[in-house]
N, C-alpha and C positions, 0 to 999 in steps of 0.2 A: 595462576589462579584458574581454575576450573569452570566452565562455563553451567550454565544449568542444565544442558542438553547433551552436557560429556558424558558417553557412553552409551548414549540414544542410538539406534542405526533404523535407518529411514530407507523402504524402497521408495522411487517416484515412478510411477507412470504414468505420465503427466504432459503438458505440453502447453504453449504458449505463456503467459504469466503468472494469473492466479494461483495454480494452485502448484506451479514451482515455485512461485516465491514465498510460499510459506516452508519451500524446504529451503531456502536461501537463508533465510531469518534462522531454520533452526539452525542449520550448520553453522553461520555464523557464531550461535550461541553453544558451539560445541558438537554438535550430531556430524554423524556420519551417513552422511547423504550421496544415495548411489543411486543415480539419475538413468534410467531404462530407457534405451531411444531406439525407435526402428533401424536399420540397418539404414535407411537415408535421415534420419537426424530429426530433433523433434523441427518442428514449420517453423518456431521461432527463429532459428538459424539463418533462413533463408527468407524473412522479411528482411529488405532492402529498403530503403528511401533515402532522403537527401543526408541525416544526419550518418547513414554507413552504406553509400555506393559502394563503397571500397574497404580496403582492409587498409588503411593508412592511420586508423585512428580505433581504440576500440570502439566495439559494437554494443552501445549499451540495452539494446533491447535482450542481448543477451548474456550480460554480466550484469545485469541489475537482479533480473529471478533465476538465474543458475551461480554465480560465485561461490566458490568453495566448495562444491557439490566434485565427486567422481561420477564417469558415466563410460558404460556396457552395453552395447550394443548388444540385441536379439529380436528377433523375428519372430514375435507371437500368433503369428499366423502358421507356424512351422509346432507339431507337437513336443520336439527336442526345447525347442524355446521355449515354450512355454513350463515345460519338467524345470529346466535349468532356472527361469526364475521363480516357481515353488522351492528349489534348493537354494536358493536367496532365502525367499519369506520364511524358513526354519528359524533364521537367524536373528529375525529383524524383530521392533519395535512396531514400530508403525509400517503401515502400507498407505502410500497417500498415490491418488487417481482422480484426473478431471475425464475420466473414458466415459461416456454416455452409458445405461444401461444396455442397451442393447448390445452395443460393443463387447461389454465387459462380458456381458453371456456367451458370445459367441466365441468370445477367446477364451473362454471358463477362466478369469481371472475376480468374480464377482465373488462376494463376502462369501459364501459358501463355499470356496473353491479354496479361497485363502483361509481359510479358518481352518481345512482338513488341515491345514499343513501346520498350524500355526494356531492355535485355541484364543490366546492372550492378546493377540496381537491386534493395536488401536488400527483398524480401517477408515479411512477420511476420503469421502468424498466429494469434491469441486463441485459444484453444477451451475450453470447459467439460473435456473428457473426452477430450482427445489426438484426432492425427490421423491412427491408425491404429485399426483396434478393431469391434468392433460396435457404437460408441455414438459415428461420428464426424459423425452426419448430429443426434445428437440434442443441443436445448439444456444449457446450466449454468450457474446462476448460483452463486455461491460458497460459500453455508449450505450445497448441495445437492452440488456438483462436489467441495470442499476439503475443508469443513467437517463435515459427514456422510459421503461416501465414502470420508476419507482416516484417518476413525477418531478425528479430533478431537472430536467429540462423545460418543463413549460413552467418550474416556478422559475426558472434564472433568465429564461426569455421575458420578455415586458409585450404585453400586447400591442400586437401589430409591428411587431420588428421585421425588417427587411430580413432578418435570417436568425434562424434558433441560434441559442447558445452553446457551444463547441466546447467537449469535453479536453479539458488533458490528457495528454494519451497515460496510458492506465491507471486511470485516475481511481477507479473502485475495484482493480484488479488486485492494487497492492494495500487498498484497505483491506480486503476480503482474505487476500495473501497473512496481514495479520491478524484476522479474525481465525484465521486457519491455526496457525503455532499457538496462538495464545489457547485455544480448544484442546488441542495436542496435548499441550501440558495438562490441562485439566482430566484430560482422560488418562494419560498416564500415571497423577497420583491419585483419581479413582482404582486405577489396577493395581498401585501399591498398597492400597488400604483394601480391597477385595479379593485382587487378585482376578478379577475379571475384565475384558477387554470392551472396548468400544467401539459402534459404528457412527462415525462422526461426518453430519451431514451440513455443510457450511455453503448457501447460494450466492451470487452479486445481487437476483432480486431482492432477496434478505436485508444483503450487506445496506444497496441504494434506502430500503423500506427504513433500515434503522436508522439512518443519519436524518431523514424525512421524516422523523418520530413525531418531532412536534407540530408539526401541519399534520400530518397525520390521525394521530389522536386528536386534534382540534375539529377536524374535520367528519372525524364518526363520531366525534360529540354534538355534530348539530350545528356550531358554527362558522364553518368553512376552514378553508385554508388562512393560514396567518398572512397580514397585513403584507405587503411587499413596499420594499422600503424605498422611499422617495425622499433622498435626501435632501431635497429643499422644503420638505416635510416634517422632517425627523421630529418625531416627540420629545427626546432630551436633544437637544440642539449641538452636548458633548457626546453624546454616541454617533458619532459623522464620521465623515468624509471631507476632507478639503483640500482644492488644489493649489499648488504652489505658483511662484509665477514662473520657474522653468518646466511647467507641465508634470511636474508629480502630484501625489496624494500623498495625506495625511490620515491617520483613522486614529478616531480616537473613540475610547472606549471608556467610559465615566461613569457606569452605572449609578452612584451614588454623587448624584451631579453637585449636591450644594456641596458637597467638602471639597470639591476641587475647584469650581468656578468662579473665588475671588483668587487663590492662586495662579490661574491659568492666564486670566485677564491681566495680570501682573506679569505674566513670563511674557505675552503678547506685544507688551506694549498699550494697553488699552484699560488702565485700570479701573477709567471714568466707568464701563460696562461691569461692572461690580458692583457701582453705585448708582445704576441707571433702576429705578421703578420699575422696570418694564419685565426687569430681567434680575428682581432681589432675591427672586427663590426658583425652585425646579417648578412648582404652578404658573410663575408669572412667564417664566422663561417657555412653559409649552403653550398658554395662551396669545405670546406675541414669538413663537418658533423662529415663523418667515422674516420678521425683522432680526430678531437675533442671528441666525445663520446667516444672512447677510449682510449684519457686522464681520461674521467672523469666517464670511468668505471676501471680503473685504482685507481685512487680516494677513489674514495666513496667502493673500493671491499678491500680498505687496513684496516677499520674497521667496527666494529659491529654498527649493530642501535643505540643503547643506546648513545653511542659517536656522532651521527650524530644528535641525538636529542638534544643533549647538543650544540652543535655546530650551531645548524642550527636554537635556540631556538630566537634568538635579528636579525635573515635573515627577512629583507625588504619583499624578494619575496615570491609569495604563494608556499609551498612546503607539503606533510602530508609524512609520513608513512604508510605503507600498514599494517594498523589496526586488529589485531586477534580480534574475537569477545570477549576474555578477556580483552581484551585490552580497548573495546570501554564499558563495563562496568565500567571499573575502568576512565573511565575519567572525568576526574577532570571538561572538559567542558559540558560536556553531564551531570555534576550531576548540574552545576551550573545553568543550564535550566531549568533543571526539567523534562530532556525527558526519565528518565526511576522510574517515580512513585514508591514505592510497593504498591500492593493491599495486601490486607486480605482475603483469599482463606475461602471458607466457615468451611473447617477443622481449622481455627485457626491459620494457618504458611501463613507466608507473602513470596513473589514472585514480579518480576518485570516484568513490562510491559513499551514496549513505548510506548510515549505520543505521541496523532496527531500532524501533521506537521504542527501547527495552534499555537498560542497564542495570547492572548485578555487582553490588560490593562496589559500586564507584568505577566499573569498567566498563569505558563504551565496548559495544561489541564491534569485531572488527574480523572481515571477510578470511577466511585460512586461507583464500587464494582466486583468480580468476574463476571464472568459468572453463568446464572442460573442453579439451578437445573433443569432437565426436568419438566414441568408443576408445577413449583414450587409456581407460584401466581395465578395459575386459578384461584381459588374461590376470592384472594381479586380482582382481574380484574374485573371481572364478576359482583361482588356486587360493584364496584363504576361506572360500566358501567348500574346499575339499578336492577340488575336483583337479585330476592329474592332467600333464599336459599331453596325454593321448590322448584322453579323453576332450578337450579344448579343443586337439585339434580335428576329432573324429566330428566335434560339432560345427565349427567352422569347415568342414570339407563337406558336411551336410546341408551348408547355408542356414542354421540356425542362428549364427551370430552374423549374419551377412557377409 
């Protein structure tokens, strides 16, 4: 079966996540993604920490947004480098680039530059903090661009906390990463129906702004940011949280509270709270909330998860458990999809990756393959992009491919 992006070819010059892992997503779905790295490798390579001191294990900060991608080392800094990938961008679809402008000017790889080569051709650009502004020349990574700028942080912090609230690591890099392919596609069949190419500018501060839509808008309406939720508060008493007695949570999510809550009260053990006054309708139940929720923190705190999962397994209403990432490995739904692959790691041991939040014709998508070694296809790159192996080698003895 044919992915949707088969026959797409993708340059990247790009670097750390965002806006590789929008060429991750596409290759996955087919593209041919030829990742551009300086002669010493894009930075992601070379972040290290506890989970890849070592090379004993893969490295997922760099098969999560490189997988399946080929990569070419050159020296954009050298003019042979920079010829040699204009003799790429002839070929290509898209050109996707997280380089600052300034950057991109000085190496003349900026829309102007790629377009002599290439008229059609969708240019996308990453940026921390949009590409208008007084802040279009300066870095962002996603804690910083998204996750702090866009107000995510001081609504997840609670006033007066001994410490803000800590992002997951790239936690809006690999939103942003899919706001990136899903744009891609949109300008590519604008170019099928016109024939004309796009510059597609995709930020984190954007990405963080849009998830924050509704405090947001609430907020240039005049009446603040949305309520911040205090579960011993909660106005439907079934849109909660509750903890277990081996220390998990429960979340439940009931929006249409009266159809679930004489069934619930029945799965509990507690069916007398169905029949309780206090608590006959979704009014009476947000009038006495504080007593209600502690019945049924009461409840749900007299046993372990495991019990509640049994119990709660034939419940009508939407409810999960608060998932350990062991946990979301071993599930049973998550394998039935197909959202966590193995790939085949160039050493030989297989590893898992999740699949993009995309499928086509019933097919999860699923990585062509690890992430590359550094400069690992230059030469076949180069020779199906024309160029002879004199020529390869006149540029490699010129230090253009490092």
């Amino acid at each position: 079966m044919t992915g949707p992006f088969d026959g797409v070819r993708v340059i990247e010059v790009a670097s750390w996540t965002f806006v590789p892992g929008a060429g991750a997503i596409m290759a996955d779905l087919g593209a041919d993604v030829i990742k551009v790295e300086p002669p010493t490798g894009d930075p992601q390579r070379a972040l290290r920490n506890a989970l890849n001191a070592d090379d004993n294990a893969p490295n997922p900060f760099l098969h999560v947004p490189n997988r399946g991608k080929r990569s070419i080392t050159l020296d954009l800094q050298s003019p042979d480098g920079v010829a040699t990938l204009m003799q790429l961008v002839t070929s290509a679809d898209v050109f996707l680039t997280s380089y600052l402008p300034k950057v991109r000017a000085k190496l003349g790889i900026d829309v102007e530059d790629v377009r002599a080569h290439n008229p059609s051709v969708i240019y996308v650009r990453g940026s921390g903090w949009g590409s208008a502004g007084a802040m279009t020349d300066v870095g962002g990574f996603d804690s910083a661009a998204a996750w702090s700028a866009a107000g995510i942080l001081h609504k997840l912090t609670p006033p007066g906390a001994v410490a803000p609230a800590a992002q997951p690591a790239a936690f809006f890099d690999l939103q942003g990463s899919s706001a990136i392919a899903g744009a891609v596609g949109m300008a590519l069949f604008r170019r099928e129906r016109t024939g004309e190419g796009s510059v597609v500018d995709v930020s984190l501060l954007n990405t963080g702004m849009w998830v924050m839509g509704p405090d947001l808008a609430a907020t240039a309406a005049g009446s603040g940011e949305l309520p911040r939720m205090d579960r011993s508060d909660a106005p439907n008493p079934i849109v909660n949280t509750y903890r277990t007695s081996d220390d998990r949570w429960l979340n439940l999510v009931c929006l249409q509270a009266d159809r679930f809550w004489a069934e619930l009260c029945e799965l509990i053990g507690r069916p007398e709270l169905a029949e309780d006054a206090r608590f006959a309708d979704s009014l009476s139940r947000y009038v006495n909330r504080e007593t209600c929720i502690a019945e049924l923190d009461a409840a749900f705190g007299s046993r372990p998860l495991d019990y509640w999962r049994r119990v709660l397994s034939g419940f009508s209403g939407v409810w999960s458990a608060a998932a350990t990432f062991d946990e979301v490995l071993a599930s049973e739904q998550a394998a039935d999809n197909g959202y966590l692959p193995t790939v085949t790691g160039a050493d030989g041991r297989d590893f898992r990756l999740v699949a993009p939040p995309y499928q086509f014709d019933g097919a999860p998508g699923v990585p062509a393959g690890p992430a590359p070694e550094l400069g690992q296809h230059t030469e076949e790159v180069l020779l199906e992009s024309g160029l002879s192996w004199d020529r390869i080698s006149e540029l490699r003895d010129g230090g253009a491919l490092g």
